[in-house]
Residue, then its C-alpha position, 0 to 999 in steps of 0.5 A: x548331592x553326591x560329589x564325583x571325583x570331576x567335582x572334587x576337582x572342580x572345587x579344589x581348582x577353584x578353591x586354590x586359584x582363588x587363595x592364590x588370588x587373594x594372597x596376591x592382592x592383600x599380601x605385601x611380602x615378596x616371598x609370601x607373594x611367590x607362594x600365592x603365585x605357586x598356588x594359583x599355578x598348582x590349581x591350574x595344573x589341576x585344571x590341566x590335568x581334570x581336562x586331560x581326564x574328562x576328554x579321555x586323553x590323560x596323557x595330554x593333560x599330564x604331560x601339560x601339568x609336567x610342563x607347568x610344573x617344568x615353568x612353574x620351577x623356573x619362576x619360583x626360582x627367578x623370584x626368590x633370586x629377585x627377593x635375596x638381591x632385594x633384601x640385600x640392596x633395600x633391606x626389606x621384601x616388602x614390595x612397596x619398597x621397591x619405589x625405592x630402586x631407581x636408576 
């Protein structure tokens, strides 16, 4: 069997997706989480960009991983701001926790 780049990038997609997945589902760690949400996002960047590359029109597919990336940014920032100001009111990132903020 003979890997062509498509396939490479098939694997790697679905390979970071589902890491992305699995760290959702098992891990309870606020920032931990973030990490595994960034990495469900860069696989489906790749997404994006292996269908620009196949239908021939690279540019739409890189110009749609920029504005993943672009959104992506946003996220990641708005999340750790979330995790400092949870930290700072419970004490604890777990995400169990946050039963606790009532009000």
């Amino acid at each position: 069997m003979t890997l062509t780049s498509s396939s490479i990038f098939i694997i790697t997609v679905i390979g970071l997706f589902s890491i992305g997945i699995y760290g959702l589902m098992a891990i309870r760690n606020m920032i931990k989480a973030i990490v595994a949400l960034q990495l469900m996002v860069k696989g489906a960047m790749l997404a994006f960009v292996l269908a620009g590359n196949i239908n021939g029109n690279v540019q739409q597919g890189a110009s749609m991983a920029l504005t993943v990336i672009v959104a992506d940014t946003i996220v990641a920032v708005i999340g750790m701001a979330l995790a400092v100001q949870v930290r700072k009111h419970i004490g604890s990132l777990d995400i169990k926790a946050l039963t606790k903020l009532k009000g």
